[in-house]
N, C-alpha and C positions, 0 to 999 in steps of 0.2 A: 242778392249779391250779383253785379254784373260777370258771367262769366268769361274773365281775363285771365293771362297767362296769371298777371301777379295775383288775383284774388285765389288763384288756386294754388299756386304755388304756396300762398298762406296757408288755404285749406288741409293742403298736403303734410305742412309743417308740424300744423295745429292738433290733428287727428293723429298724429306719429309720436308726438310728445306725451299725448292723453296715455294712448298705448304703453309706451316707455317706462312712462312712472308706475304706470298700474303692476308693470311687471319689474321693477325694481322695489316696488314693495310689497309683492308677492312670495318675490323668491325665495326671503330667509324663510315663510313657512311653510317650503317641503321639506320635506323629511329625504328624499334620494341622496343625497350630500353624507347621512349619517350609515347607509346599509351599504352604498355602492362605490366601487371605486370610479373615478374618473377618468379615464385613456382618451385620447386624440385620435383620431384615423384619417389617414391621409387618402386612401382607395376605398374601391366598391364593397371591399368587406378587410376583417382582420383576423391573422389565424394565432393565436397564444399557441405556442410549443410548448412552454414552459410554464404553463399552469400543472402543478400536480408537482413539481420538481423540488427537489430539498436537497439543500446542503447542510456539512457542517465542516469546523474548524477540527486540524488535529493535530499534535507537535509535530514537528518537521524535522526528520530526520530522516539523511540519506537525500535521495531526491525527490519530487514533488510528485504526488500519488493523483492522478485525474480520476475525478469521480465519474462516474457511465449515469448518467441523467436518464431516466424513463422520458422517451420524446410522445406527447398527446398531437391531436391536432384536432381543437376545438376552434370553429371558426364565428366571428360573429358578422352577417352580412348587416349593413346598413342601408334602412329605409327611408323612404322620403314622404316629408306628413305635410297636408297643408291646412288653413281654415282661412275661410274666405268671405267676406260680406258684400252687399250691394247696397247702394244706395241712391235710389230713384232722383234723375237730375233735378226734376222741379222742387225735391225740397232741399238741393245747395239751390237752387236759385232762388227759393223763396225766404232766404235765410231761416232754415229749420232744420239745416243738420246739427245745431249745439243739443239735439234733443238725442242724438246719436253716439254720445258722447261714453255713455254705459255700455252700449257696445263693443266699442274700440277700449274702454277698461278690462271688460270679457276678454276682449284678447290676449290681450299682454297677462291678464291671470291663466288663461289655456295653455300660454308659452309656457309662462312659468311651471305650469303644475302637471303638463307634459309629459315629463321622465318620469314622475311617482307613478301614474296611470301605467306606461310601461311595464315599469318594474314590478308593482303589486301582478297586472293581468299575467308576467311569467312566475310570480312566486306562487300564484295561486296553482298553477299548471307543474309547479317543481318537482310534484310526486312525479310525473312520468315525462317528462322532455328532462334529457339526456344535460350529461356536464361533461368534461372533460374527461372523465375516466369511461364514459361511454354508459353508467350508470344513471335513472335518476338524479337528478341532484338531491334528491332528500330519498336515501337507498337502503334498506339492510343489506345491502350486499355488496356496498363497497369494498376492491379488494384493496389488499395490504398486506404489512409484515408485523408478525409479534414481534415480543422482545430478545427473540431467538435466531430471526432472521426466517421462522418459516411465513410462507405463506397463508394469511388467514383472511377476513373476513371484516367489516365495522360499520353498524351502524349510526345513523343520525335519523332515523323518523325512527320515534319513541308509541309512535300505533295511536288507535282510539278511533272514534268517531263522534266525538263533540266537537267545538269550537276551537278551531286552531289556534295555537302562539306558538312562538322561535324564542329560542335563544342564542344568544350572535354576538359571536367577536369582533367588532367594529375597527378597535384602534390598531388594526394591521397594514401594510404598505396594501396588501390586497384584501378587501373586504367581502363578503360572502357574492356580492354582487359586482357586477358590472357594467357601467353608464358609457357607452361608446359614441361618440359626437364626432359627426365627418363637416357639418357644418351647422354653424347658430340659428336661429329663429329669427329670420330678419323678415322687416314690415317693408310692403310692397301696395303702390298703389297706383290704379288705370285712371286718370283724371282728365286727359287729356280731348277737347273736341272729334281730335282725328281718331281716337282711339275706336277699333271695332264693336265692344261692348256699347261704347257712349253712342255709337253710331245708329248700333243698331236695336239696341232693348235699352237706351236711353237710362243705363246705366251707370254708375261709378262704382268700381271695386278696389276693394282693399282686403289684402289677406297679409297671412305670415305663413313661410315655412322654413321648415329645416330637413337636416336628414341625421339619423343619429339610430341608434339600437342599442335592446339591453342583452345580456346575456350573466350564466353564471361564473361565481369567482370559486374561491376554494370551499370544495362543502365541508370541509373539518372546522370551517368557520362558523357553522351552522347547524341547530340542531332543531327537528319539528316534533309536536307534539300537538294529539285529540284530546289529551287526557285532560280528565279536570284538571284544572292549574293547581295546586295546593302544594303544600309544603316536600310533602314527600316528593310529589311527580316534579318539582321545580328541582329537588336535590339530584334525583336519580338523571334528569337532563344532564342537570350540570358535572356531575361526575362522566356521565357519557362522553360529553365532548372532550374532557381531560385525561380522557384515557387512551383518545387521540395518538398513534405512535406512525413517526417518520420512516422511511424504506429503508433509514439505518436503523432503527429501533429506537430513536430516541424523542419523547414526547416531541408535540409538536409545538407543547406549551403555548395554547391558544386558551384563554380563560378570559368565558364570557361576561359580555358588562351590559347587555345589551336585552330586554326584555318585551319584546313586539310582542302585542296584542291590538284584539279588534276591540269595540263597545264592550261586550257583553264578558270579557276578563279582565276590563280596567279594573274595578273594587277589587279581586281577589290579586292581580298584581300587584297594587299598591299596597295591599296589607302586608305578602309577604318580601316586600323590599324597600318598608319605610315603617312597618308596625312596630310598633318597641316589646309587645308578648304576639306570641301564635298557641294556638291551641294544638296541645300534645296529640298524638294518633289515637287516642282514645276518645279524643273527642269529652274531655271531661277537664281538663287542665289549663291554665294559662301557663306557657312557660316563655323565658325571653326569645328573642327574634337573633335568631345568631344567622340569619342572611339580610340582616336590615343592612341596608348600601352596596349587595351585593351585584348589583346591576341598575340600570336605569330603565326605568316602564317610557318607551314609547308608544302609545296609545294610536291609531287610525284607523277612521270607520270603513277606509280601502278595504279591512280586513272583514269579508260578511262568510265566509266560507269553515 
């Protein structure tokens, strides 16, 4: 390939487009989209006040009663990530960068799959980096109000020391999690003669970055568990999170649909949220599956912990 403004300008095109689709057909299969809520951020970081906050409706009479909100200040700073390749000029000049072409596929699938990486490397750390109530996000000891208005106590980590899964309320305006994006993943590239790279290590670079961070959303949304997966410990979750009560005392009515696991609790999820019998606590019976459809098994091997 003569190298000309046009023949690179090609090159430039050619290598952007590879990148593009790789990641346009990448992206429906993350999973971030289904755990994390999506927020914009316009600065160097964003602070949620009003994570942890609960209202509710009540007849109106007289004049209008303002609710006193608990103000948090959970901030999320956003970071800036890049990935970058080179590629030696003699082979665009020797016409052999179409063999480079997997590369620039790699990319646009790293963009893509990005915020899942994220977001597993803080859920894995969830037991002790802090949420919005200044607690773990996965705590016995989040505070709160009974149904009396005193102050008590509620957990979401259900204990153990096997293999982790969550149980997770997904279909909320805020989801357990949070994907903050200050700017997209855009492809960038040094092609240029004058350029000081080509100048002088006679190379050609092309990278992507963006800037973006995760952080947590509400942990009432969320509940962990070591324990063997089975019938029982999937009920006793599930009533945990439902028993969930607001700072007026009124459930938070968060009911999970949502069943993450890594490899090694895919069979025993799907048994108990698709089996049509399970076996009784005695371990001697088949009886029917009164939690078949109670949730949907998202399986990923992000989860090794």
């Amino acid at each position: 390939m003569e190298l000309n403004l046009a023949n690179l300008a090609i090159l430039t095109t050619g290598v952007q487009t590879v990148y593009q689709t790789a990641f346009n057909d990448y992206a429906p299969k993350v999973i971030w989209d289904k755990l994390a809520t999506d927020t914009k951020s316009t600065t160097k970081q964003e602070i949620y006040p009003w994570l942890g906050q609960s209202t509710s409706f009540r007849e109106w009479l007289g004049d209008r009663v303002a609710q006193n909100l608990a103000v948090h200040s959970y901030t999320i700073p956003n970071k800036t990530f890049e990935n970058t390749v080179a590629i030696d000029r003699d082979a665009i000049e020797d016409d052999s960068y179409g063999i480079y072409n997997p590369m620039f596929q790699q990319l646009g699938k790293d963009a893509a799959e990005h915020p899942d990486i994220l977001l597993f490397d803080l859920l894995k750390i969830a037991g002790t980096s802090p949420c919005f109530d200044g607690q773990p996000f996965f705590s016995t000891t989040h505070p709160g109000v009974d149904a009396n208005g005193n102050a008590t106590t509620y957990s979401n980590d259900m204990g153990g020391t096997g293999p982790t899964w969550y149980l997770m309320c997904t279909n909320q305006v805020l989801k357990p999690m949070i994907l903050q994006k200050r700017r997209p993943y855009a492809f960038t590239s040094l092609v240029n003669l004058q350029d000081l790279n080509v100048f002088k290590q006679k190379e050609y670079l092309f990278g992507v970055d963006g800037r973006s961070n995760v952080g947590f959303g509400l942990w009432q949304t969320a509940v962990r568990s070591q324990q063997p997966l089975t019938v029982d410990n999937y009920t006793a979750a599930r009533a945990q999170m439902l028993s969930f009560l607001r700072d007026n005392g009124q459930p938070w009515g968060f009911v999970p649909d949502t069943l993450l696991v890594g490899p090694s609790n895919e069979g025993a999820a799907n048994l108990i949220t698709k089996g049509e019998l399970v076996i009784d606590t005695s371990g001697s019976m088949a009886q029917s599956n009164i939690w078949k459809g109670s949730s949907s098994v998202l399986m990923t091997p992000r989860i090794t912990w």
